[in-house]
Z-matrix of the N, CA and C atoms (Angstrom, degrees):
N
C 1 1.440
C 2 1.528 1 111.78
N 3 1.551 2 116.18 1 -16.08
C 4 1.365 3 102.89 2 176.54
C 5 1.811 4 126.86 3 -50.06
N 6 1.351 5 114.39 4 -30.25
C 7 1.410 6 108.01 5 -153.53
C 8 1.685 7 89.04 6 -103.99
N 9 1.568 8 122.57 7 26.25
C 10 1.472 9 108.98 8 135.99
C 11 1.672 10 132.13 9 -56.91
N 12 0.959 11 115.00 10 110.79
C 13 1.286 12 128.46 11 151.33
C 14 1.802 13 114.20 12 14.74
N 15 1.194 14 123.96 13 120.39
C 16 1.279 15 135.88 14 159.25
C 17 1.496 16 122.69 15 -111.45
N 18 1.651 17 121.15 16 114.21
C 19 1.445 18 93.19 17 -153.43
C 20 1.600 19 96.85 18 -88.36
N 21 1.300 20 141.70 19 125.29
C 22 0.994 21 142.64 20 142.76
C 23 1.369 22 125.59 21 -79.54
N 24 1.972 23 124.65 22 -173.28
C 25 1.450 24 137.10 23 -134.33
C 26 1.780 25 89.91 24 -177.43
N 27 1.228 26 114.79 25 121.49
C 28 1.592 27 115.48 26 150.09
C 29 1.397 28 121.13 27 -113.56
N 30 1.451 29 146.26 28 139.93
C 31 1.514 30 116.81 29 -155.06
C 32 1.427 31 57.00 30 -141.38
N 33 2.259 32 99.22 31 169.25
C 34 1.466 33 108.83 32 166.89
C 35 1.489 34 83.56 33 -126.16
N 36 1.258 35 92.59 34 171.59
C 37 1.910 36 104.55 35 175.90
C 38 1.612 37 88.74 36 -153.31
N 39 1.321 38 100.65 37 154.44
C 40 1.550 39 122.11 38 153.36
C 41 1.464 40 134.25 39 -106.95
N 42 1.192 41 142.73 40 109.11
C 43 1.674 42 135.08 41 -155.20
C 44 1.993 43 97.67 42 -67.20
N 45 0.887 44 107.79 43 124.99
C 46 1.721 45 124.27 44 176.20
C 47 1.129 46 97.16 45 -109.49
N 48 1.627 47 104.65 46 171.02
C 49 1.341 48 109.53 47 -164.80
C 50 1.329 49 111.60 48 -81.04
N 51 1.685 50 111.53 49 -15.31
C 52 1.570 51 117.35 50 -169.28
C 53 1.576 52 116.20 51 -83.55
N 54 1.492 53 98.38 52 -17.70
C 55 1.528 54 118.51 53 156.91
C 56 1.515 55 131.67 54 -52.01
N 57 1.403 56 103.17 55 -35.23
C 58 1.515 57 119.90 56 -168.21
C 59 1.832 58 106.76 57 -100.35
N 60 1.022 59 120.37 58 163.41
C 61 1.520 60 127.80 59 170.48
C 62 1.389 61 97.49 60 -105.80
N 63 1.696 62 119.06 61 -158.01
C 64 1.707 63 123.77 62 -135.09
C 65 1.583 64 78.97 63 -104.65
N 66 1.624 65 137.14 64 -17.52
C 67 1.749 66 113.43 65 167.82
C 68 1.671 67 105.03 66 -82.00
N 69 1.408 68 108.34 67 -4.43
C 70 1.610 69 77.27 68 -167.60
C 71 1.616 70 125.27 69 117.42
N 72 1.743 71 93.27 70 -10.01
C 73 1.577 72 88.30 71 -170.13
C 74 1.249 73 120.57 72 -121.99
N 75 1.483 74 144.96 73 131.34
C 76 1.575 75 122.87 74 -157.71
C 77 1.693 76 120.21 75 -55.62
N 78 1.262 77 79.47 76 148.04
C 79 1.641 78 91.99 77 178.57
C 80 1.380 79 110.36 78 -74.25
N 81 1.275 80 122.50 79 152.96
C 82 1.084 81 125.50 80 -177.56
C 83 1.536 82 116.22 81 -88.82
N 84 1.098 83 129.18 82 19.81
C 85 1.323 84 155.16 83 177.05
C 86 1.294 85 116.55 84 -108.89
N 87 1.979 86 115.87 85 -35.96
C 88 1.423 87 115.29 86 151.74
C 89 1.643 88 130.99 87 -69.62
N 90 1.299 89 97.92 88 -17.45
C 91 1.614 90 87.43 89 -175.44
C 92 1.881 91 96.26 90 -88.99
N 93 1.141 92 131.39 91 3.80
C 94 1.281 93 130.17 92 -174.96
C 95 1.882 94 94.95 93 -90.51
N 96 1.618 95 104.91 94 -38.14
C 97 1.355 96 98.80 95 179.37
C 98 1.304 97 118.08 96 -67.81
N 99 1.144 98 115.67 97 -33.77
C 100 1.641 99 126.60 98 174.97
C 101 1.889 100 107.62 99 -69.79
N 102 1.327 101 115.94 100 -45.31
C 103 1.275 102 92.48 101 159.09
C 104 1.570 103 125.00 102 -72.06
N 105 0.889 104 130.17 103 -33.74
C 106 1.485 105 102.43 104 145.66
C 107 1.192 106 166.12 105 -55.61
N 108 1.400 107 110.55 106 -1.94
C 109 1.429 108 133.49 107 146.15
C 110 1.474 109 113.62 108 -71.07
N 111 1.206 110 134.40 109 -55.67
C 112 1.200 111 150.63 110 173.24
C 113 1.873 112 105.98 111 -39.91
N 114 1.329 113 88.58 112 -52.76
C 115 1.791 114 88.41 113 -174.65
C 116 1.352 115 126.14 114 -99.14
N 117 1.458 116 97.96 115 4.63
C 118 1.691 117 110.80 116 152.18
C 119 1.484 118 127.70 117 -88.87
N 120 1.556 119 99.42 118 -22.86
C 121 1.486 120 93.57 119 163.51
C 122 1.786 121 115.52 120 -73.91
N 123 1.607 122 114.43 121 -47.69
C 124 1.242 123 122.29 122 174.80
C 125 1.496 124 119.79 123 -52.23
N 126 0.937 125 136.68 124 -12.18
C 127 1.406 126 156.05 125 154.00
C 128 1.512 127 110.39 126 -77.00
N 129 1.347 128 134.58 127 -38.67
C 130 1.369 129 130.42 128 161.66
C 131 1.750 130 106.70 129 -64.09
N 132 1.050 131 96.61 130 -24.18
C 133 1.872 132 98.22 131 -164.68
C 134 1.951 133 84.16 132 -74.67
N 135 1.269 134 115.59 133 -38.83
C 136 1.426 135 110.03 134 -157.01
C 137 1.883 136 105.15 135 -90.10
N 138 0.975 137 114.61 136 7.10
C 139 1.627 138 130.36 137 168.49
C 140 1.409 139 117.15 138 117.75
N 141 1.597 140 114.37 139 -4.34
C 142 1.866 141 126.40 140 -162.18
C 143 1.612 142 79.06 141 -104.73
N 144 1.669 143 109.74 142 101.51
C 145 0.833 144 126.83 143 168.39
C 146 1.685 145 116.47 144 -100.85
N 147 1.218 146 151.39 145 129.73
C 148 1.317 147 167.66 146 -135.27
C 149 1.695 148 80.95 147 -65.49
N 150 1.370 149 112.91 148 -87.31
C 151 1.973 150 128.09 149 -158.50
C 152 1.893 151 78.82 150 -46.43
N 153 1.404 152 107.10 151 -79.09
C 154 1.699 153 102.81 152 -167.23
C 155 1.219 154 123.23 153 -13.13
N 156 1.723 155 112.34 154 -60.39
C 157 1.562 156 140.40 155 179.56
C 158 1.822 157 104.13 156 -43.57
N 159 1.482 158 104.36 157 -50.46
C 160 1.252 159 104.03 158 -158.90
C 161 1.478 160 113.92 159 -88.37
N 162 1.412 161 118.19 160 3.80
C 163 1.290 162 128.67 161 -178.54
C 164 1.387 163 117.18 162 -124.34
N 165 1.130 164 118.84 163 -3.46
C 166 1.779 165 135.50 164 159.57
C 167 1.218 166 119.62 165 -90.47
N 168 1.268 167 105.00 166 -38.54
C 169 1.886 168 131.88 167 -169.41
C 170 1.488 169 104.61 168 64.24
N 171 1.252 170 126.26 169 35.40
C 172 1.313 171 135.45 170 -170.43
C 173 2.113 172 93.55 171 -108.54
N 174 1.464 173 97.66 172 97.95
C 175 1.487 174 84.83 173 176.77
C 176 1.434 175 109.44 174 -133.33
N 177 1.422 176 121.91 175 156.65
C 178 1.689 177 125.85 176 -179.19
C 179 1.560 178 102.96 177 -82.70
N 180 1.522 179 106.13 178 117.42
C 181 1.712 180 127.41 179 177.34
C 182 1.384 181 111.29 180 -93.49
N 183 1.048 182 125.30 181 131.21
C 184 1.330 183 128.18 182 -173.48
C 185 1.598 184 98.60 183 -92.32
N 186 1.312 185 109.64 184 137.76
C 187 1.578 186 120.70 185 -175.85
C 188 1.366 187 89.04 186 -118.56
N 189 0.811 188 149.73 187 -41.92
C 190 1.853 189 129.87 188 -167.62
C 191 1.689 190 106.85 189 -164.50
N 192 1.489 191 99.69 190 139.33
C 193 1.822 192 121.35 191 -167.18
C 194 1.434 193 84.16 192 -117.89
N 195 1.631 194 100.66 193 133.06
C 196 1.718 195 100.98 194 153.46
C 197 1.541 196 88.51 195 -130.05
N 198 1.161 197 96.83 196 142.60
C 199 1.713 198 114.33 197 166.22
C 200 1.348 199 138.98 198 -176.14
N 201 1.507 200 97.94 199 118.37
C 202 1.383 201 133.87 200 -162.89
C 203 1.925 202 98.18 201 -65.50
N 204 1.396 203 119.10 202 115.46
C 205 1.234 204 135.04 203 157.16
C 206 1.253 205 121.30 204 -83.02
N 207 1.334 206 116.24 205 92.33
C 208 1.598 207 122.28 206 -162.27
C 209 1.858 208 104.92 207 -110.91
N 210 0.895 209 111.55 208 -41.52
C 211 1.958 210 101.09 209 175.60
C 212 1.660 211 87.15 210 -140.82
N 213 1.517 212 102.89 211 158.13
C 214 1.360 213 120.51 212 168.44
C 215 1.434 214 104.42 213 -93.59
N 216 1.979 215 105.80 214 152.21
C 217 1.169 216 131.65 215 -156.01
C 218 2.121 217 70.70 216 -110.29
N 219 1.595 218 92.11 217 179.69
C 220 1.457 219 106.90 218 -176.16
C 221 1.458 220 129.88 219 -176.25
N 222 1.536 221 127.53 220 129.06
C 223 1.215 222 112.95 221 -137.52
C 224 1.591 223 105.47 222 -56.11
N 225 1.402 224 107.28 223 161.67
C 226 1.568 225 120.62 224 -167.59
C 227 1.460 226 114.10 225 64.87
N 228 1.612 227 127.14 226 25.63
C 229 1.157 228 115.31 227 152.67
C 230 1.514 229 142.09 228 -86.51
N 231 1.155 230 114.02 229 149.02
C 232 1.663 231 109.33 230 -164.36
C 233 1.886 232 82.85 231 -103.16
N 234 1.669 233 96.83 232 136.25
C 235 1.803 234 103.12 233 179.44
C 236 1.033 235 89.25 234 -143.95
N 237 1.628 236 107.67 235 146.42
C 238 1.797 237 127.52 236 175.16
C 239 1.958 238 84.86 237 -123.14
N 240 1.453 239 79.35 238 130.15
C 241 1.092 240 109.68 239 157.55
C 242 1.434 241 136.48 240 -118.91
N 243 1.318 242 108.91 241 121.36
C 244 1.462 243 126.95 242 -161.49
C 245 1.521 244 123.26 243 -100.69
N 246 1.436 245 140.85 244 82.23
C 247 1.195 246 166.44 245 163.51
C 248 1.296 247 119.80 246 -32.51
N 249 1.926 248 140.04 247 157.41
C 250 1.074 249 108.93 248 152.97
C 251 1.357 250 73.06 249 -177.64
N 252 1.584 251 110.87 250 156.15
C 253 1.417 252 122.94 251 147.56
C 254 1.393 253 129.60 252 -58.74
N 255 0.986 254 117.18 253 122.97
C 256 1.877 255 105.82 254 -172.22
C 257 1.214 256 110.13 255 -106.52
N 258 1.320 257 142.11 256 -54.58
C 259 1.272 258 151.12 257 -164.24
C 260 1.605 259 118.70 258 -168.54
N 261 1.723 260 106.27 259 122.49
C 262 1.840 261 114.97 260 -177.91
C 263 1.618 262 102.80 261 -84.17
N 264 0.912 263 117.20 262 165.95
C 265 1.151 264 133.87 263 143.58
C 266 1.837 265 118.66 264 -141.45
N 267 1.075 266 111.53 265 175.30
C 268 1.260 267 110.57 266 -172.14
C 269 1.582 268 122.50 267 -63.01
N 270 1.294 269 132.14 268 -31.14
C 271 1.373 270 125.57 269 148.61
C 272 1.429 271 127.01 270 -125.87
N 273 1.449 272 110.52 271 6.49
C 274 2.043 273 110.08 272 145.62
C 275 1.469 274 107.31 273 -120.54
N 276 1.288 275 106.54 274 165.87
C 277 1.865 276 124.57 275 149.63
C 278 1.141 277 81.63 276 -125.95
N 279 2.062 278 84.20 277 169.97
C 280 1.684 279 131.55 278 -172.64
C 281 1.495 280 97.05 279 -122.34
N 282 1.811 281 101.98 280 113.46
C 283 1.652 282 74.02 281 159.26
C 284 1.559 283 90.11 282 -127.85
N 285 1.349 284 105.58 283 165.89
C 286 1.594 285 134.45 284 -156.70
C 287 1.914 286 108.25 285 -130.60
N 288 1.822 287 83.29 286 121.51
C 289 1.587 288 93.99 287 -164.19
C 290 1.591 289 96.99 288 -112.21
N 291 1.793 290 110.98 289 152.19
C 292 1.722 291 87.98 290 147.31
C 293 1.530 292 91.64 291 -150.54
N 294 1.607 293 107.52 292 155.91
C 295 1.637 294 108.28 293 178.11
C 296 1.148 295 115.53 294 -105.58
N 297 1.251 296 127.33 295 137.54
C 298 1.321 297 122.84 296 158.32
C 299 1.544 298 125.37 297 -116.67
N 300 1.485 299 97.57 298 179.73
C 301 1.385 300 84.97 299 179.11
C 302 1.707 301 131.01 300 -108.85
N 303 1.188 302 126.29 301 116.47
C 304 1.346 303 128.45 302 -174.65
C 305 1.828 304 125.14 303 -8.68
N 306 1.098 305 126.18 304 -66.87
C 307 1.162 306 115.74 305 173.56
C 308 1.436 307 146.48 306 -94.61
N 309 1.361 308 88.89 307 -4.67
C 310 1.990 309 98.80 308 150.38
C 311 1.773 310 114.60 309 -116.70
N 312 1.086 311 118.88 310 9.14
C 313 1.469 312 117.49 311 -172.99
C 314 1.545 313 109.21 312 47.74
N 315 1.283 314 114.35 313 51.96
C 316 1.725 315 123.98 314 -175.97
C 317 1.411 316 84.22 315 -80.19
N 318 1.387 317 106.08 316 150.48
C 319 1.521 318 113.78 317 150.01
C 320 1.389 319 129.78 318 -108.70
N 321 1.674 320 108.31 319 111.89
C 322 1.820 321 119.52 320 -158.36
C 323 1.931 322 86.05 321 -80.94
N 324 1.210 323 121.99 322 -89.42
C 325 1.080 324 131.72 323 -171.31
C 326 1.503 325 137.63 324 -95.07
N 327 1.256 326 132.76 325 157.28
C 328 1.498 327 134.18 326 173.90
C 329 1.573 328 99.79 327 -147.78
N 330 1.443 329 102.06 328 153.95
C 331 1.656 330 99.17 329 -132.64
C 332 1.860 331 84.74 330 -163.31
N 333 1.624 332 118.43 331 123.20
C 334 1.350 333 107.74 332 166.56
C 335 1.733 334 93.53 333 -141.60
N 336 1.462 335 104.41 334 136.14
C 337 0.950 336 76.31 335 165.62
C 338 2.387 337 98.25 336 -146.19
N 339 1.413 338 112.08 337 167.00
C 340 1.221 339 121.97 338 -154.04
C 341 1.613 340 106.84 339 -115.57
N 342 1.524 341 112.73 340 98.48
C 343 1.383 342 132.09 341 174.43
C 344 1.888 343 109.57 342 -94.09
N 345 1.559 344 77.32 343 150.95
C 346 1.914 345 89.39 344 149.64
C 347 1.451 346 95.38 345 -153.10
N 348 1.516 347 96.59 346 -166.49
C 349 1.378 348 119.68 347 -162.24
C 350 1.294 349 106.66 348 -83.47
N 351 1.299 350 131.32 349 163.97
C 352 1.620 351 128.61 350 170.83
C 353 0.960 352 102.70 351 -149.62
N 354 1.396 353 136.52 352 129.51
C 355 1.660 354 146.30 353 131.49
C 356 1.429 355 121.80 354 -44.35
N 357 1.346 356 120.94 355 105.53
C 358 1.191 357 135.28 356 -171.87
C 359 1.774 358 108.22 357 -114.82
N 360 1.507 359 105.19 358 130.75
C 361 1.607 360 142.10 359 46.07
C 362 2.019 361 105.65 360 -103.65
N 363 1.919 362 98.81 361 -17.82
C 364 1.138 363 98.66 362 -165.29
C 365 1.810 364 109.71 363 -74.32
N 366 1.377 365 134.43 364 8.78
C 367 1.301 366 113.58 365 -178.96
C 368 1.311 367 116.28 366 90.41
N 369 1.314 368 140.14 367 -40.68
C 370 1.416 369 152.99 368 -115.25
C 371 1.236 370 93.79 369 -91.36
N 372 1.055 371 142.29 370 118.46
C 373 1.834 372 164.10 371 137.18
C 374 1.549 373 88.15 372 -24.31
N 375 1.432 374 106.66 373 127.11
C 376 1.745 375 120.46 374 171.05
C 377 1.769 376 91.72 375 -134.34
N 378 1.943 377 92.66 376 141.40
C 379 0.878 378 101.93 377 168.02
C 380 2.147 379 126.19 378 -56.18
N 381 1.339 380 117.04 379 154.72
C 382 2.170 381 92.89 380 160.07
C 383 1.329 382 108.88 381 -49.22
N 384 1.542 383 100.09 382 164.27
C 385 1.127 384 101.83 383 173.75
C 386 1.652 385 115.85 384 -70.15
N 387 1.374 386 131.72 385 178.93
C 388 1.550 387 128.81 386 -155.90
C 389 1.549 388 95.36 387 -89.83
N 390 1.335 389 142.58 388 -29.79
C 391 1.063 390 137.01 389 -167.11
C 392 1.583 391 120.59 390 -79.36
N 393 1.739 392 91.31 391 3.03
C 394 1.764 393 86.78 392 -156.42
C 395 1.496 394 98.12 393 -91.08
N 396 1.192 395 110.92 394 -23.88
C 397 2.070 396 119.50 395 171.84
C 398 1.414 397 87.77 396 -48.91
N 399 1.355 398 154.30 397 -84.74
C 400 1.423 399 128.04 398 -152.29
C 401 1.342 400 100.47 399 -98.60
N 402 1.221 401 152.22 400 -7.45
C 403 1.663 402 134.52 401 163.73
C 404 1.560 403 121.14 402 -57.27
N 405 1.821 404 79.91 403 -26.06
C 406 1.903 405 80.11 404 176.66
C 407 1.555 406 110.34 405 -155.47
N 408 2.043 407 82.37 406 54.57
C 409 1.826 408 77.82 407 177.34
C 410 1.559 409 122.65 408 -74.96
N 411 1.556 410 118.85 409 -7.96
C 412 1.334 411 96.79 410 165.59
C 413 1.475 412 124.95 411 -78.81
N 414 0.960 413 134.31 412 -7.83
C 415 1.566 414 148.32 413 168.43
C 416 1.604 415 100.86 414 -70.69
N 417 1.611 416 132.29 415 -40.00
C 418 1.366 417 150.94 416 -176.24
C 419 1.650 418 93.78 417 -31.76
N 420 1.299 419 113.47 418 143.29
C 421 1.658 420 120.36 419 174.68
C 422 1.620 421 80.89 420 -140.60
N 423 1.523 422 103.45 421 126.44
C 424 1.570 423 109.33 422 165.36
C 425 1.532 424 102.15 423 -93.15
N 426 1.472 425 115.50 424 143.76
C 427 1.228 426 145.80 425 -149.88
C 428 1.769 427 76.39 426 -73.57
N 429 1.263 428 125.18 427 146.95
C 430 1.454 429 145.67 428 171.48
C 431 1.721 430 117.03 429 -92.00
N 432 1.636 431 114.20 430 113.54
C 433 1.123 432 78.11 431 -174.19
C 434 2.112 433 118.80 432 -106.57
């Protein structure tokens, strides 16, 4: 079962100046925006496509970010950011990011953070969808009891 499928996401970004604070170095509020680009595409890869999202009102809410600030990014940096599904459970997944930076492959950040689904305008917690227990049962975490 290992060589099932992991769906990953590589995004690039460039550090701008609106990225950086008054030394110069990204804010830590930009690399959260950049993971959010990153995990909106990886979420299109997984069927939560943007038009879909906005016409179901069925969208993935992020319940909790952990992220490790390990080297600073700096204006005029080129960063790949690297995405992935990590682990389902029955009404969240984890997916797990880290950025680096383009011309030394430094590693600035590592980054997880833990969504589910929501029914919108009402709020309402939805289970994954039913296919995702075997599309990605090795990623599958059975609920602990």
């Amino acid at each position: 079962m290992q060589d099932q499928e992991i769906p990953t996401i590589e995004t690039r970004e460039e550090v701008m100046f609106f990225d950086t604070d008054c030394g110069g170095v990204v804010h830590n509020l930009a690399y959260l925006r950049m993971i959010e680009t990153a995990r909106t595409r990886l979420a299109a890869k997984l069927g939560m496509h943007l038009r879909e999202m906005s016409e179901t009102k069925v969208f993935p809410v992020v319940l909790r970010t952990e992220i490790d600030y390990r080297k600073p990014a700096v204006l005029g940096d080129e960063l790949v950011i690297h995405g992935r599904l990590a682990s389902v459970e029955r009404v969240r997944f984890w997916c797990s990011f880290e950025m680096r930076r383009v011309v030394d492959d430094t590693l600035l950040i590592t980054c997880r953070q833990s969504l589910a689904l929501v029914q919108m305008p009402q709020g309402k917690p939805l289970r994954l969808p039913g296919d995702w227990a075997a599309k990605y049962s090795h990623l599958f975490l059975a609920a602990k009891a």
